[in-house]
N, C-alpha and C positions, 0 to 999 in steps of 0.2 A: 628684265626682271630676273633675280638670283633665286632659288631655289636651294634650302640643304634637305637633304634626307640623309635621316639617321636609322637606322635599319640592320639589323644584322643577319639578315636573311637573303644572299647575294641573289636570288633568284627573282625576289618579291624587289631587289633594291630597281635590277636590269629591266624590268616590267615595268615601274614607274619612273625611271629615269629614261628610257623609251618615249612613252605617252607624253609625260612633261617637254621634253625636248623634240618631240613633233607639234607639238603647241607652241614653240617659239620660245622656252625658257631656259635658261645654262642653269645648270643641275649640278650642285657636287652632293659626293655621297660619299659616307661615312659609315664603318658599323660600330661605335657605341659612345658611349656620352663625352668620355675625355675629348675623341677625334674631334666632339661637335666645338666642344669649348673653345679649342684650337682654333679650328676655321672662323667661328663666331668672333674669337677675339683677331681674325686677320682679316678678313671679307665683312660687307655689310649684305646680309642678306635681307628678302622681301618678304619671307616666308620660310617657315621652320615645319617640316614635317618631323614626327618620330615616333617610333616603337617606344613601348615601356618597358618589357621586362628585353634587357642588354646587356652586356659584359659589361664590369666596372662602373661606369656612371651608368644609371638606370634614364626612363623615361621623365620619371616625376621627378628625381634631382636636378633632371636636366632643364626640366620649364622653372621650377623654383631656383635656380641658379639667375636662370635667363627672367624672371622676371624681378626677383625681390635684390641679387648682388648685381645684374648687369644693368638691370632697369631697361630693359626692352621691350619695344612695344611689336614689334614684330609677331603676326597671326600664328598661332600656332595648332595644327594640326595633329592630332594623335591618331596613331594607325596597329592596332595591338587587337590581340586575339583574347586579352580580359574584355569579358561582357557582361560584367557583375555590377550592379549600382554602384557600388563603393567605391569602385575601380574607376568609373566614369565620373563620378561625382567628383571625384580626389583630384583629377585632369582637370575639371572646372575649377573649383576653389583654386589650385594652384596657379593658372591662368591660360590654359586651354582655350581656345576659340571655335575649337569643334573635334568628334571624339569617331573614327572610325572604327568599324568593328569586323576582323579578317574571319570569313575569308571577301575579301572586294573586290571590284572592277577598278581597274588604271583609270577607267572613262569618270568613274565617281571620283573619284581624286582630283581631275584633271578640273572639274563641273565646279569642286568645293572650291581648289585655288582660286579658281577664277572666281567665285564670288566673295573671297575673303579680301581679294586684291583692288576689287572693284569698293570695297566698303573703305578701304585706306584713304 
């Protein structure tokens, strides 16, 4: 199973691309939306983690890209430090499949992939 994380907080990236790959998953990581585009358009991933507020492409451009121009169905996970209805809701509508709220555990990450992976 492939994994991207998009993140631009090299700290927060090495903490979850740790825990995911002692769980068995190849992880690439990215910090901001262009880089995801990129790999998105050269890899098939199983799973999209991302931050929202990023250099250049943002969070929400990035699932609204990935859902309405790429047409993917690929889980996507948000991991961002907005904790405001509006901000969570706007992850949903745009096609979010679950909205993390930092500061988090690697362990809850690790808990959510696997049951976003198990529902595919």
């Amino acid at each position: 199973m492939k994994i991207l994380v998009v993140e631009d907080d090299y700290m927060m990236i090495k903490a979850i691309q740790h825990k995911l790959k002692s769980d068995g998953y190849e992880v690439d990581a990215v910090a901001d939306g262009n880089k995801a585009i990129e790999m998105i358009n050269q890899t098939d991933y199983d799973i999209l983690i991302t931050d929202i507020l990023m250099p250049f492409v943002g969070g929400f451009e990035l699932i609204n890209k990935i859902r309405n121009e790429l047409h993917l169905k690929m889980p996507i996970i948000v991991l961002s430090s907005l904790s405001n209805e509006d901000s969570i809701i706007e992850a949903f509508k745009l096609g979010a499949d679950d909205y993390i709220t930092k500061p988090f555990s690697p362990n809850e990450v690790s808990i959510r992939v696997k049951r976003l992976l198990i529902k595919r």
